[in-house]
N, C-alpha and C positions, 0 to 999 in steps of 0.2 A: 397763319403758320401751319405748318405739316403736321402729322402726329408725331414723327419720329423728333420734331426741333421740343414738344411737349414731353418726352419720355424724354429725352434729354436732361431737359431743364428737371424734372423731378427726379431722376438720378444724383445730379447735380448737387440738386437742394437733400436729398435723404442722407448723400453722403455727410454734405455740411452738417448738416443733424446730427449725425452720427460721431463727429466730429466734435461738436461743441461740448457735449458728457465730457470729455476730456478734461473741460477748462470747473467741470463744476466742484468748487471746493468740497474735500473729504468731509469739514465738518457735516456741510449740511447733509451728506449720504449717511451719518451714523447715526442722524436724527432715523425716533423709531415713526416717527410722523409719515417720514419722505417713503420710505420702507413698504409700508402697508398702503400708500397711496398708489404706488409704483406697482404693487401686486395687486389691487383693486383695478387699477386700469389695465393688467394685463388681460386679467378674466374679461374684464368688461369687452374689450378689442376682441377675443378670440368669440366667448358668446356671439357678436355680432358679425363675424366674418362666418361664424357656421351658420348663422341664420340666414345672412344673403346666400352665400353657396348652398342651401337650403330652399332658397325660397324664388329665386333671380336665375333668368333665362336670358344671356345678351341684358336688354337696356326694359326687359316686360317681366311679370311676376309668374310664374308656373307651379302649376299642383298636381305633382307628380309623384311619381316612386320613392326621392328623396325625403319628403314629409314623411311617408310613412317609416323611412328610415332615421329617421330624427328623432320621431316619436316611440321608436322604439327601444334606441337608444338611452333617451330621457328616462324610459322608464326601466330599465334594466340598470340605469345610474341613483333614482329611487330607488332601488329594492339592493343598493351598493354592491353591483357586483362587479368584477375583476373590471382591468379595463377591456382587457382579450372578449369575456365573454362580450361586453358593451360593443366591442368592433362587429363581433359575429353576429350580434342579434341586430345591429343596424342592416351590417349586409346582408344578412339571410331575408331581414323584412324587404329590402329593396329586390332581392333576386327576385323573390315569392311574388309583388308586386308587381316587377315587368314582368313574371310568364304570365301572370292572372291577366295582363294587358294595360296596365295602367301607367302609360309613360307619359 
């Protein structure tokens, strides 16, 4: 099969996903059980989408400008500061990163 009959078919299926929350009875959404499950896998999903976009180059792993914008990020989120500031100390550490050469 092509890529495009694969993107298809997971369109496809994301919609049906998307679709089936529909059918999920209210009660169990008022559970505070489903609630905090639902907001632990959210974090956990995004964590891990910033780490590959972090860490993944195509289909190989790369250690680049990005790390050190992660890193700096992480810790500008330790010391709790705004989010604004967290965006600019990510991007200033990545800017500062590629001029010093490190792509």
């Amino acid at each position: 099969m092509s890529l495009w009959i694969w993107l298809l078919i997971a369109c496809v299926l994301a919609y049906a996903w998307k679709l089936v929350g529909y059918f999920v009875p209210a009660k169990f959404l008022a559970d505070p059980r489903a609630s905090r499950i639902a907001g632990t896998m959210t974090i956990g999903l995004l964590a891990s989408l910033t780490v590959v976009n972090a860490v993944a180059s195509g289909q190989s792993l790369a250690a680049d400008a990005r790390l050190g914008a992660l890193a700096a990020a992480a810790v500008a989120l330790a010391f709790r500061a705004p989010f604004l500031v967290v965006v600019i100390a990510g991007a200033g550490t990545a800017a500062l990163l590629r001029l010093l050469g490190w792509n």
